[in-house]
Backbone bond lengths (Angstrom), bond angles and torsions (degrees), N, CA, C in turn:
res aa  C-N    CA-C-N  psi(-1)  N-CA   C-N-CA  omega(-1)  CA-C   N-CA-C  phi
1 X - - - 1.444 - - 1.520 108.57 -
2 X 1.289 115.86 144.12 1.638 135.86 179.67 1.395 112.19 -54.12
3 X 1.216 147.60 109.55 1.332 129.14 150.64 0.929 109.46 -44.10
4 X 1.940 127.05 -173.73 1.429 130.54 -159.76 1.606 83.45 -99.58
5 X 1.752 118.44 -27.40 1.570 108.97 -156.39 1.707 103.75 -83.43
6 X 1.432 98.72 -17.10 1.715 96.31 -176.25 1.113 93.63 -86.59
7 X 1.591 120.49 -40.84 1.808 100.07 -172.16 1.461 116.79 -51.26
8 X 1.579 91.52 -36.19 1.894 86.29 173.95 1.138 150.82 -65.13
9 X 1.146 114.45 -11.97 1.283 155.86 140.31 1.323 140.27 -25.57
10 X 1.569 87.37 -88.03 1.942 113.94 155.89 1.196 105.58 -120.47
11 X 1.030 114.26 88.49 1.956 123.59 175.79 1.840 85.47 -83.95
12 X 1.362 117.57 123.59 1.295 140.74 148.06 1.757 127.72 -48.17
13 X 1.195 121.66 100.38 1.185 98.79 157.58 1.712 104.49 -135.49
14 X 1.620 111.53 168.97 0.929 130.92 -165.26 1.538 104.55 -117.21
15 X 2.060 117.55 132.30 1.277 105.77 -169.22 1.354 93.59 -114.37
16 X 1.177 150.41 127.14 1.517 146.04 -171.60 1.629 103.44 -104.79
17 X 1.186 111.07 81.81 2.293 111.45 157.04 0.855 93.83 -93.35
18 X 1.858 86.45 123.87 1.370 122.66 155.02 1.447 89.45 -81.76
19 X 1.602 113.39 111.38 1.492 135.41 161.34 1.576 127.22 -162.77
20 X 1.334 105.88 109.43 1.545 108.17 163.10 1.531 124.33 -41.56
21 X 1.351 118.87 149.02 1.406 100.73 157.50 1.544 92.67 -162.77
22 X 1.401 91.11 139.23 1.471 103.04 -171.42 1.839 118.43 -75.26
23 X 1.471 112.58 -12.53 1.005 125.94 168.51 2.131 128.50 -73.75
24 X 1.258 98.58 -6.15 1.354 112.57 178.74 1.545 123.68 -108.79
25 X 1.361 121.96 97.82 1.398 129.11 -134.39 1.889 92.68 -86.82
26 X 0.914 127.19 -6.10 1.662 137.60 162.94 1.627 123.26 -111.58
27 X 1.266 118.63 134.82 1.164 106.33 -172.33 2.101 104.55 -88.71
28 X 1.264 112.44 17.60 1.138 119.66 175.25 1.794 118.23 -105.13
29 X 2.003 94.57 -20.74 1.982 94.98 169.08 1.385 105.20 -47.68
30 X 1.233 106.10 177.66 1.745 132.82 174.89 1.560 104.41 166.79
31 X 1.692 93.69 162.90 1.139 118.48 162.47 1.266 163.06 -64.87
32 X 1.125 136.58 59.36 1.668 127.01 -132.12 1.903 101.16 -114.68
33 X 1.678 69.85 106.42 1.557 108.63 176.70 1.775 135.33 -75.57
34 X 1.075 136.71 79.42 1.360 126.53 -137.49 2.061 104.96 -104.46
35 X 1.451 95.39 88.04 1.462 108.75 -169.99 1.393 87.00 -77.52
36 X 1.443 154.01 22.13 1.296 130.30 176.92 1.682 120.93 -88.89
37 X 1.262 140.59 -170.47 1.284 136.80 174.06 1.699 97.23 -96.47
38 X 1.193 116.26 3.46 1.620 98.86 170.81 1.401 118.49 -136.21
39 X 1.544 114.68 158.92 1.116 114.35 -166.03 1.423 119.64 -87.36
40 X 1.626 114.01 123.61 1.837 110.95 176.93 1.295 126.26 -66.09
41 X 1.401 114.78 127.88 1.050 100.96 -178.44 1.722 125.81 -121.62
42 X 1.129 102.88 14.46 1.106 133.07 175.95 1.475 141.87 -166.93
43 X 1.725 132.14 118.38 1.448 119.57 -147.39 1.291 87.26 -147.17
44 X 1.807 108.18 120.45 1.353 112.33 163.29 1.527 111.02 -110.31
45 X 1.102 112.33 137.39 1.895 127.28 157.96 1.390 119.36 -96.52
46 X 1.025 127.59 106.73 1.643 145.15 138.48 1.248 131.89 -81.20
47 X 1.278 110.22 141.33 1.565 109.94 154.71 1.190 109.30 -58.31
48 X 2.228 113.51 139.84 1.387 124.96 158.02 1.522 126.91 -37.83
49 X 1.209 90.38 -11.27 1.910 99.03 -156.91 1.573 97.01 -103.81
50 X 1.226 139.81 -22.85 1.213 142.73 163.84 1.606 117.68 -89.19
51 X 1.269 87.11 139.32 2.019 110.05 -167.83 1.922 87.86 -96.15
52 X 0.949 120.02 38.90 2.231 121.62 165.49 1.104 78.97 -168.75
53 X 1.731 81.15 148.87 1.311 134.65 -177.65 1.683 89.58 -76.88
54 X 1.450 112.48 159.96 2.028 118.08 148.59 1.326 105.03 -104.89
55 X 1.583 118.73 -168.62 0.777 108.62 -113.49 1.784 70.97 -108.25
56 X 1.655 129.08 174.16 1.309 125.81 -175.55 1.558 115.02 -73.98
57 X 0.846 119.12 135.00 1.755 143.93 -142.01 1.413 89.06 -100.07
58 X 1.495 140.41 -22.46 1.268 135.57 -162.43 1.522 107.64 -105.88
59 X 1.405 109.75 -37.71 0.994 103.76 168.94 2.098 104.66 95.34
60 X 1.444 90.39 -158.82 1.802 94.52 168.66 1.324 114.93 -47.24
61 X 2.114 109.37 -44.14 1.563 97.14 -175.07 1.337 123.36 -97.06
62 X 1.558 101.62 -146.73 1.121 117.25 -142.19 1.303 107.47 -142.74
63 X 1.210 121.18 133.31 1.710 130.40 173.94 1.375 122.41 -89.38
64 X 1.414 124.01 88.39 1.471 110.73 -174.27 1.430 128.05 -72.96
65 X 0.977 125.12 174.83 1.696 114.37 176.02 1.615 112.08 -59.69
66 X 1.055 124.88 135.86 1.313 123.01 -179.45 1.662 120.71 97.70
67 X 1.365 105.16 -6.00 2.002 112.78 -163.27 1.287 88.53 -95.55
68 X 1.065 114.24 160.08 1.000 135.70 175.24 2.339 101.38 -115.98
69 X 1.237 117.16 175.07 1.693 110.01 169.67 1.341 87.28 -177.66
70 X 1.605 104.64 145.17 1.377 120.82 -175.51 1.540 105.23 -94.13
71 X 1.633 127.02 140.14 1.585 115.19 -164.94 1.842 81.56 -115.66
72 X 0.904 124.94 132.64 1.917 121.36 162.53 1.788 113.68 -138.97
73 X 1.126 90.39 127.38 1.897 107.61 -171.59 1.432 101.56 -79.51
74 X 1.591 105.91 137.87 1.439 98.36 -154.15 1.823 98.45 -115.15
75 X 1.575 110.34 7.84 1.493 102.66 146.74 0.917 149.38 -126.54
76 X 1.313 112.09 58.57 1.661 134.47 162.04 1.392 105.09 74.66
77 X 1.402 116.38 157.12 1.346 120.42 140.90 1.625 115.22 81.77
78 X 1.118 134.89 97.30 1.514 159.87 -161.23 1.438 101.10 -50.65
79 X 1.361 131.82 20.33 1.919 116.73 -144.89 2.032 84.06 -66.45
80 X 1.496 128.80 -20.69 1.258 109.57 -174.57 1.408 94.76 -148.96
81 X 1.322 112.25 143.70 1.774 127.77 -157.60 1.654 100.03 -119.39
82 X 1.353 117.48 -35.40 1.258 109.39 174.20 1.524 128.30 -90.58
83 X 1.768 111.14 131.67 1.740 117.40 -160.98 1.600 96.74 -122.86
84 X 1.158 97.77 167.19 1.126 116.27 154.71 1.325 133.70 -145.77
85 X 1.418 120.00 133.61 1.917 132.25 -150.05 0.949 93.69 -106.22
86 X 1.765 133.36 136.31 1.133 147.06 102.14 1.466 141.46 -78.36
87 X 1.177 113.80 117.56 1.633 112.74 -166.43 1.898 97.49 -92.67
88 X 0.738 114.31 -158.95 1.328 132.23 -150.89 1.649 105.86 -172.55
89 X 1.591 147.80 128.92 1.228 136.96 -175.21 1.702 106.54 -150.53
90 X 1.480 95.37 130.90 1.931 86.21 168.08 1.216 108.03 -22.24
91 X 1.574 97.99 144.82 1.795 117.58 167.24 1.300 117.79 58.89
92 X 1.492 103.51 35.09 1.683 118.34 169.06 1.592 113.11 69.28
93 X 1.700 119.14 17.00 1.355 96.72 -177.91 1.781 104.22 -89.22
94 X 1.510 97.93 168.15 1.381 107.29 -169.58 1.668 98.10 -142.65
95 X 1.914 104.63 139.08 1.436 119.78 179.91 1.606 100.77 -124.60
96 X 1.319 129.42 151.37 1.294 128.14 144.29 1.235 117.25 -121.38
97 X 1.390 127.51 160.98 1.512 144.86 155.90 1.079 120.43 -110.65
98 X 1.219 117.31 123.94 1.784 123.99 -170.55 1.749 98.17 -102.34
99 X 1.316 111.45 146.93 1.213 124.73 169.13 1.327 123.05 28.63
100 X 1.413 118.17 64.64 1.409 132.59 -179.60 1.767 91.63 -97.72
101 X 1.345 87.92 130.10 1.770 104.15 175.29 1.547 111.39 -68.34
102 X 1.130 135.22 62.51 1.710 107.76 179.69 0.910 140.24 -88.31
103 X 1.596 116.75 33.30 1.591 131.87 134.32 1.932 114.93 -66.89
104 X 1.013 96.03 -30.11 1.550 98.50 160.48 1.243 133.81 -87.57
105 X 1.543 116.97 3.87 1.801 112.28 -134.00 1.511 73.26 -155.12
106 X 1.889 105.30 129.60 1.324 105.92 170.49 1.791 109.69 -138.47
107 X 1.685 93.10 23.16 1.591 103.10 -168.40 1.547 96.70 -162.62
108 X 1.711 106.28 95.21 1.633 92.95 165.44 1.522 102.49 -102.24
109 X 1.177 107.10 164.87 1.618 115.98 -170.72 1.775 112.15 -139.68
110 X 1.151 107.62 94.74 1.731 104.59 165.93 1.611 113.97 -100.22
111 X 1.616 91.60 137.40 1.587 109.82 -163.94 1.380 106.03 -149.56
């Protein structure tokens, strides 16, 4: 859970388009857009239904304020739509998102 000083910080929000796109070979990819003043430096996706994190989605880099990065699951097939995000941010701050649909969701946005 967020302290009040990290929420202030990296206050979380979530942008939900309803939008197809024929370019996203899972209906669980999306966009993760980082409108905050700090830079990510680490982003895990899980299933809701699992108590661990996987493994960091970013890798070596890095999300600066303003980037946008495309996330795509590389084994097919929707069998579960609900995730949950943890970011990671310079100077040890930390955000989560609980149960974001991303069979519905093709743009999350922390800001």
């Amino acid at each position: 859970m967020l302290t009040a000083p990290v929420l202030g910080i990296l206050m979380l929000a979530t942008m939900v388009v309803a939008s197809t796109s024929a370019a996203l070979a899972d209906l669980r990819d999306f966009t993760l857009a980082n409108n905050s003043g700090v830079t990510i430096t680490h982003v895990y996706v899980s299933s809701a239904d699992t108590a661990s994190w996987e493994e960091d989605v970013l890798g070596y880099d890095v999300l600066l304020p303003g980037d946008s990065v495309d996330i795509t699951f590389s084994d097919f097939g929707p069998s579960v739509c609900s995730y949950d995000i943890k970011v990671l941010a310079a100077g040890g701050r930390e955000g989560y998102l609980y149960g974001v649909d991303l069979c519905a969701t093709t743009l999350v946005t922390f800001s």
